[in-house]
C-alpha positions, 0 to 999 in steps of 0.5 A: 184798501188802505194805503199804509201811511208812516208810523207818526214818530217817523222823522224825516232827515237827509240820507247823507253823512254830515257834521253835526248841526248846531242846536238853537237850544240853550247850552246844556251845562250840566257836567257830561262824560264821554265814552272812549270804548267801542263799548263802555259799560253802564252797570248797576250798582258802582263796583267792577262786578255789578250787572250790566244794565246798559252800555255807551258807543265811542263818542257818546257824550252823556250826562253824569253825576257832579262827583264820582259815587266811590271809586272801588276797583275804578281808580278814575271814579265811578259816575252816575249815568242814568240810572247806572254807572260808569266808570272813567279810566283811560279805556273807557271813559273820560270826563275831558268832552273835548277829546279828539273822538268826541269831535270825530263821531260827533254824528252819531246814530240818528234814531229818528231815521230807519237807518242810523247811518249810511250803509254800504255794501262791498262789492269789490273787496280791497283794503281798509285804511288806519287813516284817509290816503293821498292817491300815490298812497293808494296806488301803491296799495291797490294798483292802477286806481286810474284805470279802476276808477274809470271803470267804477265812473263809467259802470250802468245801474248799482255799479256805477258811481251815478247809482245813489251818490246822495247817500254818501253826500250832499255833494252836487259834485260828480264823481266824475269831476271830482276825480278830474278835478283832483279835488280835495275836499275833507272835513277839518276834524279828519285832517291830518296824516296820523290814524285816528286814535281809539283803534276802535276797530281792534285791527290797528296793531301798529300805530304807524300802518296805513293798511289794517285789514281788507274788506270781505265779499257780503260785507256790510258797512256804516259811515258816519261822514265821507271826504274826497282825497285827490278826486277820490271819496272815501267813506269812514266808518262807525269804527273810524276806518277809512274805505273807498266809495267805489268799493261799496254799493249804496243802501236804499233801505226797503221803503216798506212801512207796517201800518197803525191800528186803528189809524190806519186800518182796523181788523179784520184786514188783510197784509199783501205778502207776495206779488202776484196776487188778484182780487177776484169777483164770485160768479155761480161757482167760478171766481173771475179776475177784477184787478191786480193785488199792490204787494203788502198793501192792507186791505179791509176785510168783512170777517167772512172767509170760504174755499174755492177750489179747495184754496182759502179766501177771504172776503174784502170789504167791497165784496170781492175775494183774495186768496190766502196763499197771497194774503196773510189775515190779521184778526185781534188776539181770541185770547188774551195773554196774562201779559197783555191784561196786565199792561205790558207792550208785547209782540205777536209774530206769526210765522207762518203768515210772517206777521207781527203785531205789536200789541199796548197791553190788550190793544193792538197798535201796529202790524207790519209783514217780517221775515223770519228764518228761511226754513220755516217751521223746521227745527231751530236746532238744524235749521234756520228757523226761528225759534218758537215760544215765549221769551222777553226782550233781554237786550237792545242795541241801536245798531250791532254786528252779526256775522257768519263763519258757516263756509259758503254762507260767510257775511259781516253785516256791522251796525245792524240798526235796532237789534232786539235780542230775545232768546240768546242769538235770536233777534228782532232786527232792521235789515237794510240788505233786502227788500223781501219783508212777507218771506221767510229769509233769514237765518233765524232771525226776524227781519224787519223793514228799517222803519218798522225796526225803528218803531218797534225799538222805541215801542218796547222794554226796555228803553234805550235812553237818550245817548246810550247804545245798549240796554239789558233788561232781562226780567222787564223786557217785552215779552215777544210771542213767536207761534206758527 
């Protein structure tokens, strides 16, 4: 048996919003741009026409070229950025890196954390603020807030304001004192009683309004920093809206992790899928129970399989059996793609044992259990499956939104970290809402553990370079190979 160890990129860092630290790195002066858009294009070529290659977040702070290139249909100029082009207008871009949102979301997406930001999900819908509110200001919008908040500071388990409060800050002060105390405690750059400028949201329609919009059941939220109004903590969003703490429950994240080949383990092994399962020693005809199987552990396998009772097992290397309604084997490709012999990173995604192995040309590198579309093998068309061939990863973001209209079925999940688009709106994607990687789940997408999500993202085509959000890629992007 191997206990999976974490992908050697893996970095650690602490949970909570903070400021950006300072670097002891010498300064960078070469000249920067900063992007001012939700999302500002990268194109190919610099005209207004050209194809998309790529795109930068609000805030983004990214080397430019010296001078603009030209300035056709961009009156601003366009810039080299990489190995594209952006063009600065007052919509999207600036050259003026000391903009109020540069100092705002200064912290952007920590791509070395399974999850880029803090994440939270509403558990009791109320109002999203333009700006941070003084308490009379949020009485007057939501009520009694002394009785909620004593309700939130008393309720047990995920309810309650001692469920995970690390993952809104480093704070050793409680939630409890902080509201006795009326503390006020807010970082300097969200100071102040005008709402943050960008309306990145799209929902700020008048400049003077406190309220912009109100959260929604199953909504799912990202934060890039909190601050405590008179004894209350709010979180502020990716798009700089302003959220109660006690309206969200914290997101841990699954703590699963697949495991490298051959670091790790080496074929044939076996992937733990479902809880439940045993090992089993063979007497005469009968298996007899010898221990309990840890769910999704790896397990060495000797390549020899055989039915008893009319159920698939698989012999592991100290000679017992596992069955295969727990175990998903995981043995190299028996024919290798045209792909793989020439090089390329692919992805191997069996849905039916709800693996995927990522492959370095002819040699596998990774494994991990996922979670794709709850109907299984059923048709895409009809169902939430996940739709089956060969395609390339056409799109990547670091972090996206996705949603659903379908009545009964309503979510908003926004910044969904390492989002891989590879056949219109199916995706490879981190999923920070569920734990249940090794059982088809989604709506048709393929779930994976954030630190799987994470090490994926940086495997594949195309590459997302430092500072930038998106890239398109649709001819060059890793080919993903979905088969029952």
């Amino acid at each position: 048996m191997s206990s999976s160890a974490a992908p050697s990129a893996s970095a650690s860092a602490d949970p909570a919003p903070a400021s950006a630290s300072a670097s002891a790195s010498p300064p960078d002066t070469a000249p920067k741009l900063l992007a001012l858009a939700w999302e500002t294009p990268v194109r190919e070529r610099p005209a207004e026409g050209a194809r998309l290659i790529g795109g930068l977040r609000a805030g983004s702070v990214v080397t430019r070229g010296e001078a603009p290139v030209g300035r056709a249909g961009c009156a601003g100029g366009w810039y080299a950025v990489g190995d594209g082009y952006v063009c600065v207008e007052p919509s999207s871009a600036t050259l003026d890196t000391q903009h109020p949102l540069a100092r705002l979301l200064a912290r952007g997406p920590d791509r070395g954390r399974g999850l880029p930001y803090a994440y939270g999900i509403v558990r009791k819908q109320g109002p999203l603020y333009s700006r941070l509110p003084t308490r009379k200001e949020a009485e007057r919008e939501e009520g009694d807030l002394d009785a909620r908040m004593r309700e939130w500071l008393d309720a047990p388990g995920e309810l309650g304001a001692l469920f995970r409060p690390e993952i809104w800050s480093r704070d050793p002060r409680t939630a409890r004192a902080l509201w006795d105390a009326q503390t006020t405690d807010v970082p300097p750059v969200f100071a102040g009683d005008k709402a943050f400028p960008g309306n990145l949201s799209g929902l700020t329609k008048d400049p003077g309004a406190l309220v912009v919009g109100r959260t929604k059941r199953h909504n799912g939220l990202a934060l890039v920093d909190t601050a405590v109004v008179d004894g209350r903590r709010y979180g502020i969003t990716t798009n700089l809206l302003v959220v109660p703490i006690d309206r969200l429950r914290p997101i841990e994240g699954s703590q699963y992790h697949g495991v490298e080949i051959p670091r790790d383990i080496d074929f044939p092994f076996a992937l733990i899928r479902r809880a439940g399962g045993a090992s089993f020693r063979e007497e005469g005809k009968q298996l007899v129970k010898v221990a309990d199987l840890p769910r999704r552990a790896a397990i060495k396998l000797t390549g020899k399989q055989k039915f008893f009772h009319k159920v698939l097992h698989f012999q592991t290397e100290d000679g017992l059996w596992i069955s295969d309604q727990v175990a998903s084997r995981l043995d190299p490709a028996k024919k290798m793609p045209r792909w793989g012999k020439k090089g390329e990173r692919w992805l191997d995604v069996n849905v039916t044992k709800q693996t995927l192995v990522a492959y370095d040309g002819a040699r596998a590198v990774y494994a991990t259990l996922v979670s794709t579309g709850e109907a299984g093998l059923g048709d895409p068309e009809k169902s939430k499956s996940t739709k089956r061939g060969i395609f390339r990863v056409h799109t990547k973001h670091v972090a996206a939104t996705m949603d659903s209209e379908t009545v009964g079925e309503e979510f908003e999940l926004r910044d969904i970290p390492y989002v891989q688009y590879f056949e219109g709106g199916y995706a490879l994607h981190a999923a920070y809402w569920h734990d249940d990687f090794g059982t088809p789940r989604s709506h048709g997408c393929i779930n994976l553990a954030p630190e799987d999500a994470r090490y994926l993202f940086d495997f594949t085509e195309p590459k997302v370079p430092e500072g930038f959000h998106t890239a398109r890629r649709a001819l060059t992007g890793s080919v993903v190979f979905v088969h029952p």
